[in-house]
C-alpha positions in Angstrom: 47.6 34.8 56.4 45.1 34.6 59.2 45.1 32.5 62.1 42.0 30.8 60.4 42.1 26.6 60.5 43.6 25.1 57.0 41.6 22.0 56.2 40.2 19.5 53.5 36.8 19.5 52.0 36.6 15.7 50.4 33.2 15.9 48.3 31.4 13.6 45.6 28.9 15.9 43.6 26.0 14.2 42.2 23.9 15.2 39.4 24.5 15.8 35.8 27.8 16.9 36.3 30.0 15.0 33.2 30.3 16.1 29.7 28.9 19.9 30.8 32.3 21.6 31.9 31.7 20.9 35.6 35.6 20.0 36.4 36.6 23.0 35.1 34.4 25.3 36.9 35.6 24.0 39.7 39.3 24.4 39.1 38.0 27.6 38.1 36.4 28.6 41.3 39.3 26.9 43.4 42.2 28.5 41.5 39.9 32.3 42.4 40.2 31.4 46.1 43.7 30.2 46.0 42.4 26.5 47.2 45.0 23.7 46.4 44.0 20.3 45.4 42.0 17.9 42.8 39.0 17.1 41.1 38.1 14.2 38.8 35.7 12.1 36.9 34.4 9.0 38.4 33.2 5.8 36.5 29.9 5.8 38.3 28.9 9.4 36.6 29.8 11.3 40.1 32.4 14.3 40.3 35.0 14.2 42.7 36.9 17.2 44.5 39.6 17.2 47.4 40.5 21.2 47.8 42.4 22.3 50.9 42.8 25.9 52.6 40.9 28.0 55.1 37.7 26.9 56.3 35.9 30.0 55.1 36.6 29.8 51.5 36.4 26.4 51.7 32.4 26.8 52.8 32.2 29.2 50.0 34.0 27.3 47.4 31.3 24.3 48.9 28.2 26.7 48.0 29.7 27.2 44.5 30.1 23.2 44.3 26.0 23.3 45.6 24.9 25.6 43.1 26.6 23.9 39.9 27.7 25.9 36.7 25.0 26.4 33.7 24.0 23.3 32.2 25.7 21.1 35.3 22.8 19.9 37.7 23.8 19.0 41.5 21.2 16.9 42.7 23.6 15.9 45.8 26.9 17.1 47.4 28.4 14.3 50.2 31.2 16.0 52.2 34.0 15.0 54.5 36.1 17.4 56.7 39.5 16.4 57.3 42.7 17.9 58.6 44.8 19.1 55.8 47.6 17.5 54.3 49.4 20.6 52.9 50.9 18.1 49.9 49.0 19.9 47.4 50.7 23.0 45.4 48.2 24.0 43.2 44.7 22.7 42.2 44.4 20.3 39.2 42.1 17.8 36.8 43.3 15.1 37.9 42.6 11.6 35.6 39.3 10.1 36.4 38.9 6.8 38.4 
């Protein structure tokens, strides 16, 4: 592994983004660039990811969250940085809040 910085992307994607796949596109996308983490429903209609690992794929993994799968719509993508926690083994749907 690279001496790149390992960090956590918190986003909530807006749009029409439940009941169209869009959680499993991104475990998808995050399981192709070995990302670690969650994403879930939210009551409020949002979709919410944590994913953690190397800053680059994490900006990538962000365009991919951006740009949406087919009949998702991302109107909005709000995103925190963070310092990693490294708890995270493997990236998951987790149960909506």
């Amino acid at each position: 592994m690279s001496n790149e910085e390992f960090v956590q992307l918190h986003a909530v994607v807006d749009g029409h983004v439940q009941g169209v796949g869009f959680r499993f596109y991104v475990k998808r996308e995050a399981e192709e660039l070995n990302l670690t983490g969650w994403v879930r429903n939210k009551y409020d209609g949002r979709v919410e990811v944590l994913a953690e690992g190397p800053r680059s794929d994490l900006e990538f993994f962000l365009s991919r969250l951006q740009r949406g799968s087919g009949p998702a719509y991302v109107s909005e993508v709000k995103v925190d940085w963070n310092p990693a926690s490294e708890v995270y083994k493997r990236f998951n749907i987790a149960p909506s809040e």
